[in-house]
C-alpha positions as CSV (number, residue, x, y, z in Angstrom):
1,X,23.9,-10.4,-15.2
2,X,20.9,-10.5,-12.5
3,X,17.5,-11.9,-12.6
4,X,14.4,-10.0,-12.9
5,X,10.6,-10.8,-13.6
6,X,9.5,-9.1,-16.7
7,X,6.4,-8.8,-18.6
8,X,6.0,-8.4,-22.6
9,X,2.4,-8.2,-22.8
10,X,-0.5,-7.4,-20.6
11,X,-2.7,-10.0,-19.2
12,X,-2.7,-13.1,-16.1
13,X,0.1,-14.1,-14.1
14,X,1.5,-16.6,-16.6
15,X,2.6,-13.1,-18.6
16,X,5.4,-13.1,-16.0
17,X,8.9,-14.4,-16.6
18,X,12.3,-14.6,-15.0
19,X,15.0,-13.5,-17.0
20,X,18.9,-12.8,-16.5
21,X,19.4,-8.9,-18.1
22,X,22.3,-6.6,-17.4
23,X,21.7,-4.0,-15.0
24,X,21.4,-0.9,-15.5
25,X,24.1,1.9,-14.6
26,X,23.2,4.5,-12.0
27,X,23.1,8.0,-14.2
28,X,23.3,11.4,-12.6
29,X,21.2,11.4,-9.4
30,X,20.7,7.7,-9.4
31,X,21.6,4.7,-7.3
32,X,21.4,1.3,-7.7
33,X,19.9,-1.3,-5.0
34,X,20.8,-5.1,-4.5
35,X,17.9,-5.9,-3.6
36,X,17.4,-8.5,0.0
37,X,14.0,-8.4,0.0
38,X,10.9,-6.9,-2.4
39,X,7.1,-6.1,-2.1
40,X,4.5,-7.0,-3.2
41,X,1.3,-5.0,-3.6
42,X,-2.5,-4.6,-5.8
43,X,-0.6,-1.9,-8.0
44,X,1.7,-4.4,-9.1
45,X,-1.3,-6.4,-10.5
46,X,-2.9,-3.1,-12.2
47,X,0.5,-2.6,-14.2
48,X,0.4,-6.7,-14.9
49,X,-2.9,-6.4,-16.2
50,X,-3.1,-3.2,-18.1
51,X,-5.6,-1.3,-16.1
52,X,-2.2,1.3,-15.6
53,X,-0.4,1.1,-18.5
54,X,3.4,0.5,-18.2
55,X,6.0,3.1,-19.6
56,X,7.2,0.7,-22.5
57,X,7.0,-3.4,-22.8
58,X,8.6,-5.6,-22.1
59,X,8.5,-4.0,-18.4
60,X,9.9,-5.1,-15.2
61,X,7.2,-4.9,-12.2
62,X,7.4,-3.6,-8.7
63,X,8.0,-0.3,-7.3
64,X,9.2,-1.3,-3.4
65,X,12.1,-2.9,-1.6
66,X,14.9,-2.9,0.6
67,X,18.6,-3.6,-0.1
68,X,22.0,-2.1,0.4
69,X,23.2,0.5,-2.2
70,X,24.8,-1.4,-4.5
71,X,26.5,1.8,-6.8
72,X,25.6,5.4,-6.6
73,X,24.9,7.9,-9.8
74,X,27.1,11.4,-10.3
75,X,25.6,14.4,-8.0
76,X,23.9,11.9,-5.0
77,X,25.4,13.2,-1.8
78,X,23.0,11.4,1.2
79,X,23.9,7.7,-0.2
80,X,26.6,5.5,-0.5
81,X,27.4,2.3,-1.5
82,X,27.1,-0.1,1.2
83,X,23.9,2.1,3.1
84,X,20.9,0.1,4.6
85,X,18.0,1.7,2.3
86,X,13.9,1.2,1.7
87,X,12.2,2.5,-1.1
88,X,8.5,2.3,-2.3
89,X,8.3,4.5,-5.2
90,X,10.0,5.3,-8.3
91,X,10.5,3.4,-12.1
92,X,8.6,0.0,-12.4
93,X,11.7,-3.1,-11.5
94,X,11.4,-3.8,-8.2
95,X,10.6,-7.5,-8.8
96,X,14.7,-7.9,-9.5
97,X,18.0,-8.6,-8.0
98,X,19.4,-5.3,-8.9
99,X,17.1,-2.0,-9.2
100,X,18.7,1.3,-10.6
101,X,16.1,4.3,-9.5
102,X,16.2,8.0,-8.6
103,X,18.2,8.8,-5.3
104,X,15.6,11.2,-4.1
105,X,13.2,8.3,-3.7
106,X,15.3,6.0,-1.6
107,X,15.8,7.3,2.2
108,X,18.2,5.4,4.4
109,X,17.2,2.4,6.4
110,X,17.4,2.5,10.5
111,X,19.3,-0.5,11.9
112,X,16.7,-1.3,14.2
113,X,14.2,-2.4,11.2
114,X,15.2,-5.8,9.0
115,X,15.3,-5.9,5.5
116,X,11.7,-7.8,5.2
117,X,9.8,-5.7,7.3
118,X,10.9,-2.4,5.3
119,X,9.9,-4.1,2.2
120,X,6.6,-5.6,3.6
121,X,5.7,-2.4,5.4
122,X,7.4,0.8,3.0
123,X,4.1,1.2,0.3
124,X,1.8,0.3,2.5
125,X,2.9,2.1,5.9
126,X,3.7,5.3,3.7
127,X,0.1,4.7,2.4
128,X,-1.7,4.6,5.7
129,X,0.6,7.6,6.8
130,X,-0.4,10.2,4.2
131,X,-4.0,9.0,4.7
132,X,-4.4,9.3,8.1
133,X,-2.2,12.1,9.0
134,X,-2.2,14.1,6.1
135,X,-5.4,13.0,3.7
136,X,-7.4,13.7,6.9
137,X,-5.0,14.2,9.9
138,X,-7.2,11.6,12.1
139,X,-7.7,13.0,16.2
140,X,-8.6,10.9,19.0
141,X,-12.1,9.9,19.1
142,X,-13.0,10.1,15.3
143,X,-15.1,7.2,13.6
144,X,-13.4,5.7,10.3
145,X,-14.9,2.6,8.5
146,X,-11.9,0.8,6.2
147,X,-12.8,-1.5,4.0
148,X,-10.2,-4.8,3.5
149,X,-9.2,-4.4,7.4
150,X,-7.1,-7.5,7.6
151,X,-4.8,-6.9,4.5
152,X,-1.3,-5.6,4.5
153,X,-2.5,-2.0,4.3
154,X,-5.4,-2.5,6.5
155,X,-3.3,-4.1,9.0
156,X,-1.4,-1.4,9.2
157,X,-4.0,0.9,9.5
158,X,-5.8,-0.8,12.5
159,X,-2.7,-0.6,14.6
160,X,-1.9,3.1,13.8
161,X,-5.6,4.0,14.7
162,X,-5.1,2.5,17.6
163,X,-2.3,3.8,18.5
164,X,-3.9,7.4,17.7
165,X,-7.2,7.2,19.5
166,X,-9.4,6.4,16.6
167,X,-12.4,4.1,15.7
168,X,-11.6,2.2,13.1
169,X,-14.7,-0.2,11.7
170,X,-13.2,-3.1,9.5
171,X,-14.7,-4.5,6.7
172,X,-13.8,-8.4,6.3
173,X,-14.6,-11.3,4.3
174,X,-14.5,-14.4,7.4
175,X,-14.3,-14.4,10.8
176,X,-10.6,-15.1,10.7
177,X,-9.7,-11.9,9.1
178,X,-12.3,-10.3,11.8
179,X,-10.5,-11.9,14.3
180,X,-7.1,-10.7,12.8
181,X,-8.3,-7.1,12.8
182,X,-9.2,-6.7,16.3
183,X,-6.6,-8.1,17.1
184,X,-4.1,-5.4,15.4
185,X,-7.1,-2.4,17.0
186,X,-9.8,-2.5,15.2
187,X,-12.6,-1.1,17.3
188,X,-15.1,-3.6,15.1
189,X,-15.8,-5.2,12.4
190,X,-18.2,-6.0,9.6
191,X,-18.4,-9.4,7.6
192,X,-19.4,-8.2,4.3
193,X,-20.5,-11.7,3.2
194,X,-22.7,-12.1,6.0
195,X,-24.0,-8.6,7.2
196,X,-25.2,-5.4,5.6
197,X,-22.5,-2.9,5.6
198,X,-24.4,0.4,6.4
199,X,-26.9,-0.7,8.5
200,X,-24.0,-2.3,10.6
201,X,-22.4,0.9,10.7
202,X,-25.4,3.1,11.7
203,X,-25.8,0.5,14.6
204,X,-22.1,0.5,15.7
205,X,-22.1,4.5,16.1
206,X,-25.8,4.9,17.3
207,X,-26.7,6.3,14.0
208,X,-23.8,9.0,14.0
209,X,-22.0,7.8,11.3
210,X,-18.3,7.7,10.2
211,X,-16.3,10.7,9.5
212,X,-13.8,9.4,7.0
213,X,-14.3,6.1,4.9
214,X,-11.1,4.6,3.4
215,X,-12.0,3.0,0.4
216,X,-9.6,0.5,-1.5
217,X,-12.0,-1.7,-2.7
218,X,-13.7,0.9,-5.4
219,X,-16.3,0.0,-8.1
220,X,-18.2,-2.7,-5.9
221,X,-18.1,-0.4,-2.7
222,X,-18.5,3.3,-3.9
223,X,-22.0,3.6,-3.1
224,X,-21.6,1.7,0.1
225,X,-18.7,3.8,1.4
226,X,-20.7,7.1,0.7
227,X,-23.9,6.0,2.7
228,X,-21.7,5.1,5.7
229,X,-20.7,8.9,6.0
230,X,-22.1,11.8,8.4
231,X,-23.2,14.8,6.3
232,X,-19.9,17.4,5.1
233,X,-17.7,14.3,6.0
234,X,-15.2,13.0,3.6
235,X,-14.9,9.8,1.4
236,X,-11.2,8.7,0.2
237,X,-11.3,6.4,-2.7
238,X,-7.5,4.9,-2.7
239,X,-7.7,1.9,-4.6
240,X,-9.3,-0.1,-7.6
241,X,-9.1,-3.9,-6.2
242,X,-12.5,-4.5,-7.6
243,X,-12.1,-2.4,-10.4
244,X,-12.1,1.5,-11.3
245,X,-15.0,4.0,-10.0
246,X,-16.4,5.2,-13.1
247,X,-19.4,7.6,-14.3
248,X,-19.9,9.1,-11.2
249,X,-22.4,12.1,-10.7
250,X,-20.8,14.9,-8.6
251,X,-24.6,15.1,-7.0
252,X,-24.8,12.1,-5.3
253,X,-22.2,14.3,-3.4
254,X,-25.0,16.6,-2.6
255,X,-28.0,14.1,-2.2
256,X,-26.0,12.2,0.3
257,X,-25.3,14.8,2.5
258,X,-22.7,17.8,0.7
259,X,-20.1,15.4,1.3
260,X,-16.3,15.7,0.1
261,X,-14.5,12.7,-2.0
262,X,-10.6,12.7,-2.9
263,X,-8.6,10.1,-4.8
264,X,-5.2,10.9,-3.2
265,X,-1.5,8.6,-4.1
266,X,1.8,8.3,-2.6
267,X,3.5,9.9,-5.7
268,X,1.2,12.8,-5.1
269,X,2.5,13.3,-1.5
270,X,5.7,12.0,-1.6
271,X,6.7,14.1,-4.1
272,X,10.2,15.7,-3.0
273,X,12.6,14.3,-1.1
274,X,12.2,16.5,2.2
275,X,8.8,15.0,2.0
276,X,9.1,11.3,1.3
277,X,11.8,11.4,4.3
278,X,9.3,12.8,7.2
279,X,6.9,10.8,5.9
280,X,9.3,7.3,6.3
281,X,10.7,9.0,9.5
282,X,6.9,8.9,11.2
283,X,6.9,5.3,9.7
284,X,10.2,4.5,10.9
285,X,9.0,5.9,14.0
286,X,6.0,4.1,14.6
287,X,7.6,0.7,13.4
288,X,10.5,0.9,15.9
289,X,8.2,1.9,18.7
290,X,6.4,-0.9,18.4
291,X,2.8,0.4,17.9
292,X,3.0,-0.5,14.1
293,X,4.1,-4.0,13.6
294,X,4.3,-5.9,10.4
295,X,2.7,-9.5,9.8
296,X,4.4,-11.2,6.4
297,X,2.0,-14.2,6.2
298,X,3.6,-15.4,3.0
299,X,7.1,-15.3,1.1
300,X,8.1,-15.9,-1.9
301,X,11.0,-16.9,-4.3
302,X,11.3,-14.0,-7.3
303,X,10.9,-16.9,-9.9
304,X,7.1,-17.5,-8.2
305,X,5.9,-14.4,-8.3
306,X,3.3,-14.9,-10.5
307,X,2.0,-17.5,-7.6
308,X,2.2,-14.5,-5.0
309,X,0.2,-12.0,-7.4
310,X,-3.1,-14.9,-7.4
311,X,-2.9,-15.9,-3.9
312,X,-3.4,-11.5,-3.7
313,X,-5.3,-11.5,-6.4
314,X,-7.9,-14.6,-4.9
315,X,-8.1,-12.8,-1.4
316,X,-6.1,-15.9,-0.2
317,X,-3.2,-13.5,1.9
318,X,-3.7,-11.8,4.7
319,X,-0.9,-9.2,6.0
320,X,1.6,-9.0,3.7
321,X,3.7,-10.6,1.1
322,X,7.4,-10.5,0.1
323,X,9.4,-12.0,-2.8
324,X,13.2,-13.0,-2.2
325,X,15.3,-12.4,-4.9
């Protein structure tokens, strides 16, 4: 038997519970994971809450961690039991001692990175690699506003702009998390409670404008993110943490300058092996380097995860969170 947190119904953190359930087998092409260390992460709340709906309830939650392969499935060649592994994508059950998923979504783990770092850093680093090398692939000098600048992704972020020449305007909610941002590269920042976004913006660049905004926010700061854009400039919508962008008109598009919008995912670039693994390898590379480095402000038993979803939830984390099975 092995512990998981599992969810029967959709809802607030108190639909969470720990349970002992026999894991699964590794089929054809599969591997299982003991798992040292998980992550936690917004999409994990979406699933919680219904907003995406889980395969079949009950459901186990999470989708990232790090562990060593625990058994491998019939027909997986690259991994074997005992291998240092990562993993950020595949069936919900992270949140668990034991997680059985495809092979071709785990890569192999370097030595030089820990256990908690790969799960604090695989989502979110994967995240802010496809968006700022492949989404757009950022050059030196290049002006991006991204909103939530002193969260786990947007810590991330600020160092790898950095690290690549680029602007990066931060949008925070205190001057702590301003602080924390320029401190990881941030080139500025905006306190959204205090100042007016665009108008901040237009004074940072000398009315230029950005040429990407990286959006996580969505409903609440769609229209905001679109008027901090230069005209045929491009406006990445990545994330629902105030709720879905709905009913929009294609012409605000036009009437604000012919600009371009996507709403890109991991599973939508990671999407074969070959890729997934020069994706983690740029990752890895940036990680062991030194020019990315990972801040885990909080951990977390498994059997409180429920506590780690509303301290995300509240805004009360910054950096990233990780639960311990």
């Amino acid at each position: 038997m092995a512990k998981r947190i599992q969810f029967a119904r959709t809802g607030g953190s108190e639909v969470l519970e720990l349970v002992d359930v026999t894991p699964a087998e590794p089929g054809p092409g599969e591997v299982r994971v003991a798992n040292r260390a998980v992550g936690l992460n917004f999409i994990d709340i979406y699933f919680r809450t219904g907003l995406y709906p889980a395969p079949s309830l009950p459901s186990g939650l999470g989708t990232e961690g790090a562990g060593v392969v625990d058994a491998v499935g019939e027909g997986v060649t690259h991994l074997k039991p005992g291998d240092r592994v990562a993993y950020a994508q595949g069936p919900l059950g992270a949140y668990a001692e034991l997680h059985t998923l495809p092979a071709a979504k785990v890569v192999v783990l370097p030595e030089g990175i820990d256990f908690e770092t790969a799960a604090a850093s695989m989502l979110k680093g994967l995240t802010v690699q496809y968006l700022m090398r492949q989404t757009h692939r950022l050059e030196a000098g290049e002006t991006i506003l991204w909103h939530a600048a002193a969260g786990g992704v947007g810590s991330i972020a600020c160092q790898w702009a950095r690290a690549l020449g680029v602007r990066l305007i931060g949008t925070v909610s205190s001057p702590e998390k301003a602080a924390l941002a320029e401190k990881n590269g941030a080139w500025a920042t905006i306190d959204y409670t205090k100042e007016d976004v665009v108008e901040r913006v237009r004074e940072l660049t000398d009315g230029a404008m950005c040429d990407v905004v990286y959006d996580s926010v969505g409903k609440d700061t769609w229209e905001t993110s679109l008027d901090c854009l230069k005209p045929r400039s491009l406006m990445v919508s990545f994330g629902n943490a105030s709720g879905a962008v709905e009913g929009v008109n294609l012409g605000i598009l036009n009437q604000k300058g012919s600009l371009f919008t996507t709403r890109p995912s991991l599973n939508g670039y990671a999407d074969t092996r070959e890729r997934l693994e020069a994706m983690a390898a740029e990752l890895f590379e940036m990680l062991e380097s030194g020019k990315v480095t990972v801040d885990i402000s909080s951990r977390y038993p498994l059997a409180e995860a429920g506590k780690a979803q509303d301290a995300l939830q509240g805004r009360q984390t910054t950096g990233s969170t990780i639960l311990l099975p």
